[in-house]
N, C-alpha and C positions, 0 to 999 in steps of 0.2 A: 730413466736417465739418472745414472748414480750423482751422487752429490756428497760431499764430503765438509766438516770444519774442521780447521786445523790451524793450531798454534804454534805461530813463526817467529822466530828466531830467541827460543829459549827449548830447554831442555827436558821441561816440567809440564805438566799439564794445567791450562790456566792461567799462566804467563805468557810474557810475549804478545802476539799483536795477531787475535783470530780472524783467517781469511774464511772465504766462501771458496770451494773449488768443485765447479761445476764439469762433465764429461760430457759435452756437447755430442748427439749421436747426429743429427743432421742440421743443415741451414735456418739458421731463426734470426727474426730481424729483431733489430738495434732496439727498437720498444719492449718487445720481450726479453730480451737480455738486460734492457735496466730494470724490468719489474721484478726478472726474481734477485738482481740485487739490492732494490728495493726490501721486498719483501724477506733476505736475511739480514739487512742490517748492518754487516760489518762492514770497515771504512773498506774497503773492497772483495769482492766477487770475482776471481777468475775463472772465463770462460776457453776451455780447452777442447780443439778440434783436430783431430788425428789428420795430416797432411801426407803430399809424398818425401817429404823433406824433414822430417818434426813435427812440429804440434802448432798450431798458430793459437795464440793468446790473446784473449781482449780482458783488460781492465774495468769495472765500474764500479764507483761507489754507489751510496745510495741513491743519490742524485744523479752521477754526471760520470762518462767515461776520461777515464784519465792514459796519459801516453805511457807511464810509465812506472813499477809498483814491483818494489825490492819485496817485499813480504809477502806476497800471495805470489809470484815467481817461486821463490821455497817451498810456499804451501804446494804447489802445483807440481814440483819437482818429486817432491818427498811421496804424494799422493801417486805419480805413475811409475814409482818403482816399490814402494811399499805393498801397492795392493796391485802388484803383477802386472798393471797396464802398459810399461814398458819395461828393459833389461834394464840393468843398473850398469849403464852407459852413456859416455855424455851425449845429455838432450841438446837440439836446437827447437825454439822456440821464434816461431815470428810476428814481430810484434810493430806495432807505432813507431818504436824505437829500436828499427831494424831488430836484426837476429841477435837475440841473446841464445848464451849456454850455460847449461849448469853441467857441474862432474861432481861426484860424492868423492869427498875426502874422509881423512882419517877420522875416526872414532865418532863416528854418526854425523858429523859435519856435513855441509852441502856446502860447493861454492859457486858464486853466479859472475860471471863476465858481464859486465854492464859497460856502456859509455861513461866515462865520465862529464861529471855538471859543473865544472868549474864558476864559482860565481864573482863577480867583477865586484867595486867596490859601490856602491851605492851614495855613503855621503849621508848628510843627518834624515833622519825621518824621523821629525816632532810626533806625526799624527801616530806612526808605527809603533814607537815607544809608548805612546801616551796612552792609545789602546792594551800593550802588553802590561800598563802599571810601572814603568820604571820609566825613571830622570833622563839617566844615560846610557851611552854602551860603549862598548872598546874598539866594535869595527858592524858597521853595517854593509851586507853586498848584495846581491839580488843576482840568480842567471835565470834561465828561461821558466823553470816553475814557481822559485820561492825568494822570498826574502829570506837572507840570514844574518843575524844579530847574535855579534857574540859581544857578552859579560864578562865581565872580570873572573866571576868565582861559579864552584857548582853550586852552595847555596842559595844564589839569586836567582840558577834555572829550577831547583827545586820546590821554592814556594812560590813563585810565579801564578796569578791569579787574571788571568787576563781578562776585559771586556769583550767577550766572544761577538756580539752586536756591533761593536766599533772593528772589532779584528776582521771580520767579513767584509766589510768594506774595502780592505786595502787589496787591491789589485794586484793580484797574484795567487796560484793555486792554495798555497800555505804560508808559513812562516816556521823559520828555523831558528831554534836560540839555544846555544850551545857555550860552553866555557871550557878551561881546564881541568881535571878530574882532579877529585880532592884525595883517591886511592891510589896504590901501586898499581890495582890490578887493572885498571882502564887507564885509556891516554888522554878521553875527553869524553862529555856527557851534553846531552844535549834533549830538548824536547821538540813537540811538532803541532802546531795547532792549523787544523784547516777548516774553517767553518765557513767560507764562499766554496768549499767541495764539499758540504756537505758532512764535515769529520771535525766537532769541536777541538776534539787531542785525541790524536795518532799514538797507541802505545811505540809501536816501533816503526818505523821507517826507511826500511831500506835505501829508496832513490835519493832520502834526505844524504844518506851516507854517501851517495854519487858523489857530493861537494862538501861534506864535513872531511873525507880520506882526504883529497885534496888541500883542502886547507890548512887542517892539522898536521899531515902530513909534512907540509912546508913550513908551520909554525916551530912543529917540532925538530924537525931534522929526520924522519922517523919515515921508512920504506913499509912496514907493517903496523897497526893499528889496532887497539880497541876502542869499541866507544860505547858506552851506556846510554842507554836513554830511561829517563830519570820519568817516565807514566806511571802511574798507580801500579799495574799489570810489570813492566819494565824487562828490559831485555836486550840482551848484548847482540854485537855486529863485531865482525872481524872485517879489515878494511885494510887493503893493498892496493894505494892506486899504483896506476901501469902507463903511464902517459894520457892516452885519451881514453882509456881504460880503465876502471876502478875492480878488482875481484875482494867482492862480498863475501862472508863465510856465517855460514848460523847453522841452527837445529832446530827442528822443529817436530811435532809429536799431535797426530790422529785423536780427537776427541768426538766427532762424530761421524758415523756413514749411515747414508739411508737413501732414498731414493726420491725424485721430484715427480711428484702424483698428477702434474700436468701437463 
Protein backbone atom coordinates (compact mmCIF):
# COMPACT_ATOMS: atom_id res chain seq x y z
CA UNK A 1 0.00 0.00 0.00
CA UNK A 2 1.99 3.04 -1.28
CA UNK A 3 2.07 5.83 1.06
CA UNK A 4 3.30 9.12 0.58
CA UNK A 5 4.25 12.82 2.71
CA UNK A 6 3.71 15.72 1.27
CA UNK A 7 3.94 19.38 1.92
CA UNK A 8 0.69 21.52 1.23
CA UNK A 9 0.34 24.67 0.26
CA UNK A 10 3.91 26.07 -0.28
CA UNK A 11 6.39 25.64 -2.98
CA UNK A 12 9.36 24.48 -1.21
CA UNK A 13 10.19 21.53 0.59
CA UNK A 14 9.60 21.67 4.30
CA UNK A 15 7.09 24.35 4.34
CA UNK A 16 3.73 24.51 4.41
CA UNK A 17 1.51 22.08 6.29
CA UNK A 18 2.79 17.90 5.85
CA UNK A 19 -0.07 15.70 5.19
CA UNK A 20 -0.18 11.80 5.23
CA UNK A 21 -1.52 10.54 1.92
CA UNK A 22 -2.45 7.06 2.06
CA UNK A 23 -3.63 4.72 -1.43
CA UNK A 24 -6.02 2.67 0.10
CA UNK A 25 -6.08 -0.91 -2.03
CA UNK A 26 -8.99 -2.41 -0.31
CA UNK A 27 -11.82 -1.92 2.66
CA UNK A 28 -10.19 -1.27 6.12
CA UNK A 29 -12.21 -0.29 9.17
CA UNK A 30 -12.18 3.10 10.89
CA UNK A 31 -9.75 1.69 13.82
CA UNK A 32 -7.24 0.92 11.30
CA UNK A 33 -7.25 3.94 9.48
CA UNK A 34 -6.98 6.14 12.70
CA UNK A 35 -3.88 3.90 13.66
CA UNK A 36 -1.87 4.50 10.95
CA UNK A 37 -2.78 8.26 11.25
CA UNK A 38 -1.85 7.86 14.59
CA UNK A 39 1.16 6.35 13.89
CA UNK A 40 2.39 9.38 11.16
CA UNK A 41 1.73 11.95 13.14
CA UNK A 42 0.75 14.70 11.00
CA UNK A 43 -2.42 17.03 11.87
CA UNK A 44 -3.90 14.86 9.13
CA UNK A 45 -3.81 11.51 6.99
CA UNK A 46 -5.59 11.14 3.97
CA UNK A 47 -7.17 8.06 2.98
CA UNK A 48 -7.75 7.53 -0.80
CA UNK A 49 -9.96 4.94 -2.41
CA UNK A 50 -10.35 4.57 -6.28
CA UNK A 51 -14.27 4.62 -6.77
CA UNK A 52 -16.57 4.42 -9.96
CA UNK A 53 -16.94 8.24 -9.75
CA UNK A 54 -13.44 9.63 -8.28
CA UNK A 55 -11.77 8.78 -5.27
CA UNK A 56 -13.65 8.87 -1.97
CA UNK A 57 -11.62 10.58 0.86
CA UNK A 58 -11.52 10.28 4.61
CA UNK A 59 -9.74 12.54 6.89
CA UNK A 60 -7.92 11.67 10.28
CA UNK A 61 -5.88 13.25 12.43
CA UNK A 62 -4.08 11.65 15.05
CA UNK A 63 -6.78 11.31 17.34
CA UNK A 64 -10.07 11.75 15.55
CA UNK A 65 -11.60 11.82 12.01
CA UNK A 66 -12.46 15.21 10.80
CA UNK A 67 -15.18 16.26 7.93
CA UNK A 68 -13.34 18.34 6.19
CA UNK A 69 -9.31 19.26 5.46
CA UNK A 70 -8.07 21.86 2.77
CA UNK A 71 -4.39 20.73 3.02
CA UNK A 72 -4.25 16.93 2.63
CA UNK A 73 -7.18 17.46 -0.23
CA UNK A 74 -3.89 19.13 -2.20
CA UNK A 75 -1.74 16.61 -0.78
CA UNK A 76 -3.95 14.05 -2.32
CA UNK A 77 -4.60 15.87 -5.48
CA UNK A 78 -0.81 16.58 -6.30
CA UNK A 79 0.03 12.69 -5.17
CA UNK A 80 -2.62 11.06 -8.02
CA UNK A 81 -1.44 12.98 -10.78
CA UNK A 82 2.26 13.28 -9.91
CA UNK A 83 2.94 9.79 -9.60
CA UNK A 84 0.54 8.64 -12.61
CA UNK A 85 -2.30 7.40 -10.40
CA UNK A 86 -4.71 9.53 -12.18
CA UNK A 87 -4.61 11.95 -15.57
CA UNK A 88 -4.14 15.46 -14.82
CA UNK A 89 -7.76 16.13 -15.02
CA UNK A 90 -10.19 17.47 -12.81
CA UNK A 91 -10.69 14.98 -9.84
CA UNK A 92 -13.96 14.34 -7.95
CA UNK A 93 -13.40 13.45 -4.51
CA UNK A 94 -16.17 12.10 -2.01
CA UNK A 95 -16.10 13.15 1.15
CA UNK A 96 -18.11 14.11 4.58
CA UNK A 97 -18.45 17.22 2.89
CA UNK A 98 -20.10 16.04 -0.11
CA UNK A 99 -18.05 16.18 -3.48
CA UNK A 100 -15.16 18.16 -3.75
CA UNK A 101 -12.94 18.88 -6.95
CA UNK A 102 -9.64 19.91 -7.77
CA UNK A 103 -8.36 21.05 -11.37
CA UNK A 104 -4.34 21.98 -11.77
CA UNK A 105 -3.98 25.62 -12.64
CA UNK A 106 -1.35 27.59 -14.03
CA UNK A 107 2.31 27.19 -13.08
CA UNK A 108 2.08 24.22 -10.54
CA UNK A 109 -0.94 25.59 -8.67
CA UNK A 110 -3.71 23.23 -7.78
CA UNK A 111 -7.20 24.55 -7.10
CA UNK A 112 -9.90 22.96 -4.74
CA UNK A 113 -13.77 23.75 -4.90
CA UNK A 114 -14.80 23.65 -1.45
CA UNK A 115 -18.18 24.70 0.38
CA UNK A 116 -17.97 27.61 1.96
CA UNK A 117 -17.91 28.07 6.17
CA UNK A 118 -19.21 31.24 6.67
CA UNK A 119 -19.05 31.93 10.36
CA UNK A 120 -21.87 34.08 12.28
CA UNK A 121 -20.81 36.48 14.95
CA UNK A 122 -20.29 34.92 18.22
CA UNK A 123 -20.18 37.88 20.70
CA UNK A 124 -17.33 38.11 23.73
CA UNK A 125 -15.80 35.02 24.81
CA UNK A 126 -13.83 36.02 28.19
CA UNK A 127 -12.75 32.26 28.49
CA UNK A 128 -11.63 32.19 24.52
CA UNK A 129 -9.38 35.11 24.85
CA UNK A 130 -8.15 34.36 28.01
CA UNK A 131 -6.90 31.01 26.92
CA UNK A 132 -5.30 32.67 23.56
CA UNK A 133 -3.35 35.26 26.02
CA UNK A 134 -5.04 38.48 24.82
CA UNK A 135 -7.47 41.27 26.49
CA UNK A 136 -9.43 41.72 23.46
CA UNK A 137 -10.45 41.39 19.89
CA UNK A 138 -12.10 43.16 16.99
CA UNK A 139 -14.68 40.49 16.05
CA UNK A 140 -15.31 37.14 17.35
CA UNK A 141 -17.62 34.36 15.13
CA UNK A 142 -17.91 30.78 15.44
CA UNK A 143 -19.58 28.47 12.15
CA UNK A 144 -19.91 24.79 12.41
CA UNK A 145 -15.99 23.73 13.18
CA UNK A 146 -14.22 26.81 14.61
CA UNK A 147 -14.21 29.75 16.51
CA UNK A 148 -12.79 32.87 14.74
CA UNK A 149 -11.05 35.72 16.42
CA UNK A 150 -9.88 38.53 14.63
CA UNK A 151 -7.20 41.22 16.13
CA UNK A 152 -6.49 44.31 15.19
CA UNK A 153 -2.78 43.74 13.74
CA UNK A 154 -0.61 40.71 12.21
CA UNK A 155 1.74 41.28 15.03
CA UNK A 156 -0.73 40.15 17.73
CA UNK A 157 -1.41 36.77 15.44
CA UNK A 158 2.31 36.43 15.32
CA UNK A 159 3.49 36.13 18.81
CA UNK A 160 0.58 34.69 20.15
CA UNK A 161 1.40 32.08 22.78
CA UNK A 162 -1.57 30.38 23.75
CA UNK A 163 -2.64 28.00 26.98
CA UNK A 164 -2.95 24.88 24.77
CA UNK A 165 -4.73 23.12 28.16
CA UNK A 166 -7.28 25.87 28.64
CA UNK A 167 -7.59 26.20 24.35
CA UNK A 168 -8.81 22.28 24.35
CA UNK A 169 -11.49 23.01 26.39
CA UNK A 170 -13.33 25.35 24.37
CA UNK A 171 -15.87 23.61 22.24
CA UNK A 172 -15.17 23.50 18.94
CA UNK A 173 -12.87 21.66 16.45
CA UNK A 174 -10.17 24.71 16.56
CA UNK A 175 -9.79 28.23 16.77
CA UNK A 176 -9.04 30.80 14.08
CA UNK A 177 -7.26 34.04 14.73
CA UNK A 178 -6.48 36.13 11.88
CA UNK A 179 -5.94 40.13 11.20
CA UNK A 180 -5.02 42.30 8.42
CA UNK A 181 -1.68 41.65 6.68
CA UNK A 182 1.00 44.04 7.40
CA UNK A 183 2.48 43.30 3.40
CA UNK A 184 1.41 44.11 -0.13
CA UNK A 185 1.83 40.78 -0.95
CA UNK A 186 -1.10 39.01 1.35
CA UNK A 187 -4.65 40.44 2.05
CA UNK A 188 -4.63 38.86 5.62
CA UNK A 189 -2.78 36.30 7.99
CA UNK A 190 -3.94 34.35 10.16
CA UNK A 191 -3.09 31.29 12.53
CA UNK A 192 -4.96 27.79 13.74
CA UNK A 193 -4.65 26.05 16.85
CA UNK A 194 -6.60 22.67 17.53
CA UNK A 195 -5.49 20.83 20.42
CA UNK A 196 -9.33 19.14 21.31
CA UNK A 197 -8.33 17.44 17.63
CA UNK A 198 -5.48 16.52 18.52
CA UNK A 199 -3.30 19.44 16.55
CA UNK A 200 -1.66 22.10 19.16
CA UNK A 201 -0.92 24.65 15.75
CA UNK A 202 -1.97 23.75 12.27
CA UNK A 203 0.85 25.18 10.04
CA UNK A 204 -1.70 25.70 7.20
CA UNK A 205 -5.16 25.30 6.96
CA UNK A 206 -7.11 25.08 4.15
CA UNK A 207 -10.94 24.65 5.44
CA UNK A 208 -9.84 27.48 8.04
CA UNK A 209 -9.60 29.51 4.62
CA UNK A 210 -13.43 28.15 3.83
CA UNK A 211 -14.53 31.27 6.34
CA UNK A 212 -11.25 33.66 6.39
CA UNK A 213 -12.12 34.11 2.02
CA UNK A 214 -15.46 34.89 3.16
CA UNK A 215 -14.82 37.22 5.77
CA UNK A 216 -12.00 39.07 4.39
CA UNK A 217 -13.31 38.99 1.27
CA UNK A 218 -16.30 41.20 2.64
CA UNK A 219 -14.15 43.16 4.97
CA UNK A 220 -12.13 44.01 1.96
CA UNK A 221 -14.23 44.61 -0.82
CA UNK A 222 -12.02 42.01 -2.54
CA UNK A 223 -13.38 38.96 -5.07
CA UNK A 224 -9.71 37.22 -4.86
CA UNK A 225 -7.46 36.79 -1.90
CA UNK A 226 -4.26 35.96 -0.17
CA UNK A 227 -3.74 34.81 3.05
CA UNK A 228 -0.61 33.89 5.04
CA UNK A 229 -0.69 31.92 7.85
CA UNK A 230 1.85 33.10 10.21
CA UNK A 231 3.19 28.84 11.80
CA UNK A 232 6.75 28.35 12.21
CA UNK A 233 6.71 26.11 8.86
CA UNK A 234 4.06 29.05 7.09
CA UNK A 235 2.40 29.09 4.04
CA UNK A 236 0.14 30.90 1.59
CA UNK A 237 -3.52 30.09 0.24
CA UNK A 238 -5.04 31.68 -2.54
CA UNK A 239 -8.82 32.23 -1.84
CA UNK A 240 -11.89 33.18 -4.24
CA UNK A 241 -15.04 32.81 -2.46
CA UNK A 242 -17.94 32.01 -4.99
CA UNK A 243 -21.20 32.29 -3.07
CA UNK A 244 -21.64 29.07 -1.09
CA UNK A 245 -18.45 28.18 -2.67
CA UNK A 246 -14.86 29.07 -1.72
CA UNK A 247 -11.91 28.03 -4.63
CA UNK A 248 -8.58 27.40 -2.80
CA UNK A 249 -5.40 27.52 -4.71
CA UNK A 250 -1.81 26.25 -3.29
CA UNK A 251 1.22 24.13 -4.19
CA UNK A 252 2.52 21.56 -2.89
CA UNK A 253 5.72 19.32 -3.30
CA UNK A 254 6.46 15.24 -2.63
CA UNK A 255 8.98 14.82 0.27
CA UNK A 256 8.51 11.16 0.87
CA UNK A 257 7.15 7.78 -0.92
CA UNK A 258 7.50 4.36 0.58
CA UNK A 259 5.27 1.72 1.21
CA UNK A 260 3.05 0.69 4.52
CA UNK A 261 4.54 -2.73 5.68
CA UNK A 262 1.31 -3.74 7.24
Amino acid sequence: MRMYVVDAFTDAAFGGNPAGVCLVDEERDDAWLQSVAAEMRHSETAFLRRGPDGFGLRWFTPTTEVELCGHATLASAHVLWTEGVAPVAPLRFHTASGVLTARAGEGGWIELDFPAEPAAEAGPAPELLAALGIDTATWVGRNRFDYVVEVPDAATVSVLAPDMTALARVPARGVVVTAPAADRAHDFVSRFFGPAAGIPEDPVTGSAHCCLGPLWGARLGKAELVGRQLSARGGVVRVRPAGDRVVLGGQAVTVVRGELAV
